[in-house]
C-alpha positions as CSV (number, residue, x, y, z in Angstrom):
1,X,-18.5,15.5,-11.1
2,X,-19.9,15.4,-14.6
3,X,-20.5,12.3,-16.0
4,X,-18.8,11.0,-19.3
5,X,-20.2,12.2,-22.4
6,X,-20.0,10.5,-25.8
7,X,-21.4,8.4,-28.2
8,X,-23.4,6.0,-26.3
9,X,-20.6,3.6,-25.0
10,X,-21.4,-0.1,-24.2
11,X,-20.6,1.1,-20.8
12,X,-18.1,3.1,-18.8
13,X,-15.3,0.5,-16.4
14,X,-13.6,1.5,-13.1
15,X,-10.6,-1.5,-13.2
16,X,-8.8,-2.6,-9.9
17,X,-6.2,-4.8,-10.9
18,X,-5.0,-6.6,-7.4
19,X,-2.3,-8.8,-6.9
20,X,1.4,-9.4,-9.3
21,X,2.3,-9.0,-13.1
22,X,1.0,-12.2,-14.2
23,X,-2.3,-11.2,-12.9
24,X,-1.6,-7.6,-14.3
25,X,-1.3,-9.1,-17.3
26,X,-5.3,-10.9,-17.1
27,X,-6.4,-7.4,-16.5
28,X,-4.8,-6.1,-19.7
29,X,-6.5,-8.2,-22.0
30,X,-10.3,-7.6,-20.4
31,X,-9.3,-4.2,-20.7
32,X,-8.3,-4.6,-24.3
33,X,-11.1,-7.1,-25.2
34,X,-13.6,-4.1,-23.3
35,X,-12.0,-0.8,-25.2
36,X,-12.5,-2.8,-28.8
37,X,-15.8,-3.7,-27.9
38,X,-17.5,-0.2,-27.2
39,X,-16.7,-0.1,-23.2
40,X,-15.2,2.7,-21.9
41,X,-12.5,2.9,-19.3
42,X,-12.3,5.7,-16.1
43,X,-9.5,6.2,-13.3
44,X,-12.8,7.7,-11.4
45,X,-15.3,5.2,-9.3
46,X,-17.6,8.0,-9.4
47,X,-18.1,8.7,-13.5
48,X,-18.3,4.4,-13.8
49,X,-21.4,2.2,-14.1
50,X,-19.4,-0.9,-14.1
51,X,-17.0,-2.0,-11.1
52,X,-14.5,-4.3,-12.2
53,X,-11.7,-6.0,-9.5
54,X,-9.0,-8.6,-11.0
55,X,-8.3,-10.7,-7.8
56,X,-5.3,-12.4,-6.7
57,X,-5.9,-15.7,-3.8
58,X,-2.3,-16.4,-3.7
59,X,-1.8,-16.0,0.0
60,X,-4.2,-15.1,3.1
61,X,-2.7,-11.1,2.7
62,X,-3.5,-11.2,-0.7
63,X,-7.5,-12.6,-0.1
64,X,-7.5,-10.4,2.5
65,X,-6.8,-7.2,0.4
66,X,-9.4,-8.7,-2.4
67,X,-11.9,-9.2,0.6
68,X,-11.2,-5.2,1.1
69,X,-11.5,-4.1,-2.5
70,X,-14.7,-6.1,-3.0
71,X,-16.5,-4.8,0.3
72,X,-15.4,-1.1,-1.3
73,X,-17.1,-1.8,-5.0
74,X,-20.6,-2.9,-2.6
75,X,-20.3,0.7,-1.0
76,X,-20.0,2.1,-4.0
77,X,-23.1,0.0,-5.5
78,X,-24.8,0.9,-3.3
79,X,-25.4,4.7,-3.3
80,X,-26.9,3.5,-6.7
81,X,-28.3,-0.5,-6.8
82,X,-30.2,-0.2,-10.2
83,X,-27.6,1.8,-12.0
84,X,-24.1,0.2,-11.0
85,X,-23.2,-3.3,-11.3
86,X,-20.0,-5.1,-9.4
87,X,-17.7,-7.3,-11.4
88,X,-15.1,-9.6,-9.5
89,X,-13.0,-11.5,-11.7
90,X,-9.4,-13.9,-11.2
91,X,-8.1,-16.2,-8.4
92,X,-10.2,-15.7,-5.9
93,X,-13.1,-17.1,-7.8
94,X,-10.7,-20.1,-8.5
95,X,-9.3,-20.9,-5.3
96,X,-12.8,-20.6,-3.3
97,X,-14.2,-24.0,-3.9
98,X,-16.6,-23.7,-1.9
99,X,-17.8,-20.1,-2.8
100,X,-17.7,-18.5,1.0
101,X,-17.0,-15.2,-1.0
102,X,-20.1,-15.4,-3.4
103,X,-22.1,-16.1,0.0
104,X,-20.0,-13.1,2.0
105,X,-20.7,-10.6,-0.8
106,X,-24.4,-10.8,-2.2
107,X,-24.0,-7.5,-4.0
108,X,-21.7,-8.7,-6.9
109,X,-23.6,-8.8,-9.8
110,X,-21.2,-11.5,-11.8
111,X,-18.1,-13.4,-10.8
112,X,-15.9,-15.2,-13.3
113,X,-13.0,-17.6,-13.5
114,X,-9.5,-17.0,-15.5
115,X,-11.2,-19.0,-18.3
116,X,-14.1,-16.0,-19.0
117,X,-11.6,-13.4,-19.0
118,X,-11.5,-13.4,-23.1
119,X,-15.4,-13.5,-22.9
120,X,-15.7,-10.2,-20.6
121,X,-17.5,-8.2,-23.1
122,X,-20.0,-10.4,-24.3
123,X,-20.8,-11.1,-20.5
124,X,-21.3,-7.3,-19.6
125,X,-23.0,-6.5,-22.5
126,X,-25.9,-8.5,-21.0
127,X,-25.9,-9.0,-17.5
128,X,-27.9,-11.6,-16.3
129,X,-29.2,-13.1,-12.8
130,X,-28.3,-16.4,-14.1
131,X,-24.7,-16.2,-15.3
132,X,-23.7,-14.7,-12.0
133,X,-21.2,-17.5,-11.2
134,X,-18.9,-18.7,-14.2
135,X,-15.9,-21.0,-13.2
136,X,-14.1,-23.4,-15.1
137,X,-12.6,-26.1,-12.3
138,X,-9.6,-26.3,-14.3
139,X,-8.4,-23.5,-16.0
140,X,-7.2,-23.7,-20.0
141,X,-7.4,-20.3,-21.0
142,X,-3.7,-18.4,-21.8
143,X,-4.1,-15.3,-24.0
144,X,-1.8,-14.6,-27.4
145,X,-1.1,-11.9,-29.8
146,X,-4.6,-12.1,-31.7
147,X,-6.5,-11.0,-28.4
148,X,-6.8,-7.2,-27.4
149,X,-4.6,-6.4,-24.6
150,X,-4.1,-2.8,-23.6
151,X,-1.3,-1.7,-21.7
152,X,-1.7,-0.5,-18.1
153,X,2.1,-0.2,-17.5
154,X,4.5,2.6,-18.0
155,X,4.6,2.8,-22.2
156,X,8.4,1.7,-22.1
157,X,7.4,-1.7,-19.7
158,X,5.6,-4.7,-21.5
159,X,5.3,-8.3,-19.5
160,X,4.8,-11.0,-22.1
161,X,3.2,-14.1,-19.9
162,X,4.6,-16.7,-22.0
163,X,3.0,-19.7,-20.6
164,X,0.3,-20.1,-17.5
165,X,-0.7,-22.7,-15.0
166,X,2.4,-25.0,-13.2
167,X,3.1,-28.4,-12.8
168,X,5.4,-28.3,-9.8
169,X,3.1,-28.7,-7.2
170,X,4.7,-27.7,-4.6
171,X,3.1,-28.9,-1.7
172,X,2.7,-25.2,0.3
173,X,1.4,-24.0,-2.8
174,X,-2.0,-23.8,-4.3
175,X,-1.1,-22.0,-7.4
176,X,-1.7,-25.1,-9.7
177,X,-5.6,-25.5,-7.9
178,X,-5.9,-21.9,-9.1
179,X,-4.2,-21.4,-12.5
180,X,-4.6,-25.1,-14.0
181,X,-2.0,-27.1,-15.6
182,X,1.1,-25.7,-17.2
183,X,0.5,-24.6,-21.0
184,X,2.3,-22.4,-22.9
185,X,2.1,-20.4,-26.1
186,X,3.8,-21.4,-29.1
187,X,7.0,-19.3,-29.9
188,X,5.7,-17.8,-32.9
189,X,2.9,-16.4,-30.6
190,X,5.4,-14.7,-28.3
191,X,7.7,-13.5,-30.6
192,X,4.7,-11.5,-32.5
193,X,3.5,-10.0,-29.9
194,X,7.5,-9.0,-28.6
195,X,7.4,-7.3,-32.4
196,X,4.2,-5.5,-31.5
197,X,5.6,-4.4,-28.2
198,X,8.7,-2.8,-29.3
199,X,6.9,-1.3,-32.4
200,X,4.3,0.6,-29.7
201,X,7.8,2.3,-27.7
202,X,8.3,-0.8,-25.3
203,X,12.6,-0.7,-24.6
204,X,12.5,-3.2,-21.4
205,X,10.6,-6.9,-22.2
206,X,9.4,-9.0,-19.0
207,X,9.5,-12.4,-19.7
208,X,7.3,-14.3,-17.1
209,X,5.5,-17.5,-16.4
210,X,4.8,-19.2,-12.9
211,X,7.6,-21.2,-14.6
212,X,9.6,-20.3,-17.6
213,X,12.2,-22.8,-16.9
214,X,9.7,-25.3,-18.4
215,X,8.2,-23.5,-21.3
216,X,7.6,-25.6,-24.4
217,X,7.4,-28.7,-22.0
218,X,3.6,-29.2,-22.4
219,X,4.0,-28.8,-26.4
220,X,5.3,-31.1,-29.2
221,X,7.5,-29.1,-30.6
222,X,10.5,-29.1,-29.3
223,X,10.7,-25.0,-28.6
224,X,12.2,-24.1,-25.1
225,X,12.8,-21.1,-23.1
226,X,16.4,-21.1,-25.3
227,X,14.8,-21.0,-28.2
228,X,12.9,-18.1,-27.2
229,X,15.2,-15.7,-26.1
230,X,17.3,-16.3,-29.5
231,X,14.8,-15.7,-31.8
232,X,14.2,-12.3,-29.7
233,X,17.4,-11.5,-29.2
234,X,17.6,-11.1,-33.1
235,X,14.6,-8.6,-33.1
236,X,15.8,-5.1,-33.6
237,X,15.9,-2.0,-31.7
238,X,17.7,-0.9,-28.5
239,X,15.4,-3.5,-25.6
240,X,16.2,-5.3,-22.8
241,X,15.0,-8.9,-21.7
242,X,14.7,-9.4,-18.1
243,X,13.7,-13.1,-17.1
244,X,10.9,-13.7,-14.4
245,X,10.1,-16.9,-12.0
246,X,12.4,-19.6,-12.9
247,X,12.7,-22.4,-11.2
248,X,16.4,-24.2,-9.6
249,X,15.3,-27.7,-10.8
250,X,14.4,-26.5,-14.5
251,X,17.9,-24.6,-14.8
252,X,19.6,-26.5,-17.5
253,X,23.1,-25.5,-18.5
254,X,22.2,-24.9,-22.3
255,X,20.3,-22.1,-21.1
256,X,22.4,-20.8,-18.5
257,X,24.6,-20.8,-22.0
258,X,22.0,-18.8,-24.0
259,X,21.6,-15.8,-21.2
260,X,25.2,-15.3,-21.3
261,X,25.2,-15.1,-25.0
262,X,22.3,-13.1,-25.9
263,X,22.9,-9.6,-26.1
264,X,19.6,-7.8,-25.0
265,X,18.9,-10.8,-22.6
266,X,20.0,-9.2,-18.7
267,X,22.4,-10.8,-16.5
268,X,19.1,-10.9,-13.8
269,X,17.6,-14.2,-12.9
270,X,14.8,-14.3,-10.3
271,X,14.7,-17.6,-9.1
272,X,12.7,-18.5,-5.7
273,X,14.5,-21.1,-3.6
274,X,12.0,-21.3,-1.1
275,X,15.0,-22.7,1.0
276,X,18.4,-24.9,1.3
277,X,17.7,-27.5,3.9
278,X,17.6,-30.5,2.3
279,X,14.9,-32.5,4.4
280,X,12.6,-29.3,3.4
281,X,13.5,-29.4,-0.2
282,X,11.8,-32.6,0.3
283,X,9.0,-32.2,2.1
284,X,8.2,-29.2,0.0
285,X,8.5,-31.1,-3.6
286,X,10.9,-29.0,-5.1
287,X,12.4,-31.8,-6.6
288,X,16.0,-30.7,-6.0
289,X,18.7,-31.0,-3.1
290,X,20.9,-28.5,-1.4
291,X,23.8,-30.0,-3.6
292,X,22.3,-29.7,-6.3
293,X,21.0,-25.6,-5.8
294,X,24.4,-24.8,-4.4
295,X,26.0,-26.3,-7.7
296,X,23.4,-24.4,-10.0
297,X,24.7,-21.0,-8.3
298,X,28.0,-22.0,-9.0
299,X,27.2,-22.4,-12.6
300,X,25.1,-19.2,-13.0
301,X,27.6,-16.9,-11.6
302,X,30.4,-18.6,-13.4
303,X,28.3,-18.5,-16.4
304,X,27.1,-15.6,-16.6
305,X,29.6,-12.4,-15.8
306,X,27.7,-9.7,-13.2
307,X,25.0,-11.9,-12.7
308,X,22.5,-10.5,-10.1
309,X,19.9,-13.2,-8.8
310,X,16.6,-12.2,-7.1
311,X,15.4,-14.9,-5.1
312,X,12.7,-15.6,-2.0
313,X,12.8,-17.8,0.8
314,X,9.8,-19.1,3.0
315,X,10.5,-19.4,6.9
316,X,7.7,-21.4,9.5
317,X,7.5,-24.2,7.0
318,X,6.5,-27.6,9.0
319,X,9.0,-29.1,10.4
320,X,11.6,-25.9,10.1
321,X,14.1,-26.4,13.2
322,X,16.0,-24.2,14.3
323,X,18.9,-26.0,13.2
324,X,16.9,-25.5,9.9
325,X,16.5,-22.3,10.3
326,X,20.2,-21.4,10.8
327,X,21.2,-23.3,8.1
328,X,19.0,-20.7,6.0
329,X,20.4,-18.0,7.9
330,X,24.1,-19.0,6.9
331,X,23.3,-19.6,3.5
332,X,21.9,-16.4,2.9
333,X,25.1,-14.5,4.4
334,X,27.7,-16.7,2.3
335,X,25.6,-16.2,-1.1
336,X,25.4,-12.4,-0.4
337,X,22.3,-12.4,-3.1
338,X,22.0,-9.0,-5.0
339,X,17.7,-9.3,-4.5
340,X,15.9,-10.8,-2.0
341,X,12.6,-12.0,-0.2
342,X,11.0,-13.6,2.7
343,X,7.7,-14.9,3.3
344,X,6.4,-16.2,6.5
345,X,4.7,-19.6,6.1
346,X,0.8,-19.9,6.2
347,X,-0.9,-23.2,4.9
348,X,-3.0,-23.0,2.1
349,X,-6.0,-25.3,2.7
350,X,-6.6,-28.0,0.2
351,X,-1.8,-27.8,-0.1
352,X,-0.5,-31.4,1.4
353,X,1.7,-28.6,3.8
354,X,-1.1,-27.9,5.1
355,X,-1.8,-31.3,6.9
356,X,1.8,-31.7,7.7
357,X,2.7,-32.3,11.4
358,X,5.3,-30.1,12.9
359,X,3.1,-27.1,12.0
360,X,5.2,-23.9,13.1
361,X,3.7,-21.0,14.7
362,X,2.9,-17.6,12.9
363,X,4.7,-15.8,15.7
364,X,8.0,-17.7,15.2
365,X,7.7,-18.0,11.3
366,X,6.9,-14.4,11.3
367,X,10.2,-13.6,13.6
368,X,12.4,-15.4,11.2
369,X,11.3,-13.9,8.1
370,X,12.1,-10.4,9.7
371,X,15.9,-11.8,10.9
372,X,16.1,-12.6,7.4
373,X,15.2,-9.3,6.0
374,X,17.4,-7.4,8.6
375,X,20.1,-9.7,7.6
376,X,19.5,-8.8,3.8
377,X,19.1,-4.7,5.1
378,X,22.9,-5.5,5.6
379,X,24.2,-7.2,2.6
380,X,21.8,-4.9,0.2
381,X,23.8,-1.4,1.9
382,X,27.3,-3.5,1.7
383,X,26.8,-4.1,-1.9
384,X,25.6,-1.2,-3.0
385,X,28.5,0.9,-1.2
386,X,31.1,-1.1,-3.4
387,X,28.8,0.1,-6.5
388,X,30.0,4.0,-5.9
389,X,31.7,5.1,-8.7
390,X,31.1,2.4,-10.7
391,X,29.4,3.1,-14.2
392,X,26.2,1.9,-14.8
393,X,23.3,1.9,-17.7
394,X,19.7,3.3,-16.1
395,X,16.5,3.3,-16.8
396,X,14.8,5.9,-16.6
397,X,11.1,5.1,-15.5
398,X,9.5,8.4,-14.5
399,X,10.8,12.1,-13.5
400,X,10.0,14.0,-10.8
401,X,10.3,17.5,-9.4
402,X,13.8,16.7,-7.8
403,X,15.5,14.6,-10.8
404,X,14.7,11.2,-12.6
405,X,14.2,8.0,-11.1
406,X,15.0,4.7,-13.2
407,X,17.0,1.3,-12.7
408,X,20.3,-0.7,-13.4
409,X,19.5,-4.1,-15.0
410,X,19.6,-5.8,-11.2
411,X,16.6,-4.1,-10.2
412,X,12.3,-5.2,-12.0
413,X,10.1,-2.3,-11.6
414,X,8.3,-1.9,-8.7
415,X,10.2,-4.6,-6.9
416,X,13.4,-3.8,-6.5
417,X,16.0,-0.9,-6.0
418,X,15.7,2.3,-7.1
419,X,18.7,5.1,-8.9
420,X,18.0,8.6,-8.5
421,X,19.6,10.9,-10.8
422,X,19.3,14.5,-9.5
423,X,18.1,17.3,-10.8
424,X,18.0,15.6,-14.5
425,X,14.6,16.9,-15.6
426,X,15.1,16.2,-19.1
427,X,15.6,12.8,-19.9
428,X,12.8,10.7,-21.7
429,X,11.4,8.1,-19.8
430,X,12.0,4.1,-21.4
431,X,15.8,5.8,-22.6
432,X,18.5,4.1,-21.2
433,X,21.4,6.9,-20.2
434,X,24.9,5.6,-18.8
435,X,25.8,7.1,-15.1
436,X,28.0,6.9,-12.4
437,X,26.9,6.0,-9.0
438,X,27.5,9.0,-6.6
439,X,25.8,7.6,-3.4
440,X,24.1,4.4,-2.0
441,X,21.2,3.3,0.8
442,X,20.5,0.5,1.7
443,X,17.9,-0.4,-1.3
444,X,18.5,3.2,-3.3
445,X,21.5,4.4,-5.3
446,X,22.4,8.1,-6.6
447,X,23.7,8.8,-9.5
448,X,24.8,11.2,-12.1
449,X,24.9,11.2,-15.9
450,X,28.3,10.1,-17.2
451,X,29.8,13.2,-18.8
């Protein structure tokens, strides 16, 4: 293939971008800080002198798949070693202390930390032997509306990371080793760039955080999550907010209060819960009891009219019983939730979990997430049976050859469920169109524009 020709660009990026939004995110802004600085961007490894892989670490699946990506950029070096140059950027470089990855791979030519990312350019611009490993041990950097970001979503999608880093420490998770302390961006920051989103064709807004429950917490003044989404509910245009990664013990009334009231705000709350026994609660520092999550559910759906909540669960945690286990089990079928997850249990080196005693086996944790899931299959296919005939608003994300293919305001893109409208080959993706639903799956619904 013919190589790209133009006006001597800085250089010319292939971009892997591995892991979830909030990493997505990282890989918007290098892209933005490369395009404004004279780099130019390819879909095709082949036309690219620069190899560039934004990693995630969070879980062993997840190092794994980075392990793979990176091991693909060497091959790819190598066919030409003088020309082509390997940059490996994100979590990974964070969580590997003790740089086993630099060792495994000797063929990168830089890897950087989350607290280079606004610095990408000036680091490519002149690659040298001796900046080949840049880590901050704590990472401080969180980007706002002043730095180039450039959107790698569909045009009508924008996340807005409002905040990065976490002070829950959990004690499964390493997220806080990797991402730093909790720090968030002032309100005046978000709100810009929410302007600058909807003015570039942006109708659905993702709100995330590793914790947006405590946003504002780390700052002086006094601006919270609440505060937030009023101030953006008042910008204008036809949007939708959906709300990210909150956490049960940060769920205070006054915003369960503000969600209800807030017009462009979704009735969707994705909120991990890891689990509901109470002695695992504990162990786990989630720093909230089984009374106290069952009363918060109360209080959303009582809140908040046709609330759907997407939450995750974690089975094989040390010390999970089976009496544990079936106390998850039942409290999954009696909430019914409209979105769910399960995770098997690995320990994280360097997490207290890790070092727990009681330690369950992969085989069983794995077992129990897939019982949970089946169980889920179940509930997913009831409630979307009662949905038939219902009207809904839908998304429309994309069309294709046999009709369009968008969501109700329960479903985040690429996450959850999908509604197919059929044979609709005319709609405009990012519109919102209200339908009836004609037909349901277990994680797909049919529908057809109301006439």
């Amino acid at each position: 293939m013919e190589k790209i020709k133009d006006e001597n660009p800085q250089g010319i990026v292939y971009v892997v971008s591995l892991g979830c939004p909030k990493n997505l995110v990282d890989t918007e802004v290098m892209t933005g800080v490369l395009v404004t600085n004279g780099f130019f961007l390819t879909m095709d490894p082949e036309q690219a002198d620069i190899y560039l892989i934004n990693t995630c670490a969070f879980i062993p699946s997840a190092r794994s798949e980075a392990s793979e990506a990176v091991k693909e950029a060497e091959i790819w070096k190598a066919e030409a070693p003088d020309e082509r140059k390997v940059i490996i950027a994100g979590c990974l470089i964070q969580w590997d202390k003790l740089e086993t990855y630099r060792e495994k791979f000797p063929a990168v030519d830089i890897w950087m930390g989350v607290d280079q990312v606004p610095n990408i350019a000036n680091l490519l611009k002149d690659i040298k032997p001796s900046l080949k490993y840049l880590r901050n041990e704590t990472p401080t950097f969180i980007y706002d509306e002043t730095i180039p970001r450039l959107q790698l979503t569909l045009p009508h999608i924008a996340y807005l990371k409002i905040a990065d880093g976490c002070d829950n420490r959990c004690s499964y998770c390493a997220i806080p080793d990797i991402r730093g302390d909790m720090r968030s961006r002032s309100l005046q920051s978000v709100i810009s760039e929410a302007e600058s989103a909807l003015r570039n064709g942006a109708t659905e807004l993702l709100i995330m955080a590793q914790d947006i429950t405590t946003f504002g917490d780390d700052r002086d003044d006094n601006e919270d999550l609440s505060a937030l989404l009023l101030k953006m509910d008042k910008l204008k245009g036809k949007f939708w907010i959906r709300l990210l990664y909150t956490h049960p013990a940060h769920f205070p009334q006054k915003l369960i209060d503000t969600i209800a009231k807030c017009k462009h705000v979704l009735p969707y709350v994705d909120m991990p819960m890891q689990h509901i026994s109470g002695k695992l609660l504990d162990s786990m520092h989630r720093h909230i009891s089984e009374a106290d999550t069952r009363d918060l559910l109360t209080r959303l759906r009582k809140g908040i009219p046709n609330l759907a909540i997407r939450t995750t669960f974690i089975t094989g945690l040390p010390g999970e019983t089976e009496e544990d286990f079936k106390m998850l089990k039942d409290f999954i079928i009696e909430q019914e939730f409209e979105r769910l997850g399960v995770f098997a249990y690995s320990p994280e080196p360097g997490t207290p979990a890790a070092s727990f005693d009681n330690q369950v086996s992969n085989e069983i944790a794995e077992g129990r997430a897939v019982e949970l899931m089946e169980i889920q299959a179940k509930i997913s296919l009831k409630k979307n049976k009662l949905l038939v005939g219902r009207e809904f608003d839908v998304i429309v994300d994309f069309i294709e050859k046999f009709g369009a293919v968008g969501r109700t305001y329960m479903d985040t893109p690429e996450i959850d469920n999908l509604v197919v409208i059929p044979d609709e080959l005319d709609l405009s993706p990012g519109q919102v169109y209200k339908t009836i639903i004609t037909d349901a799956d277990t994680y797909e619904l049919t529908a057809k524009l109301k006439s």
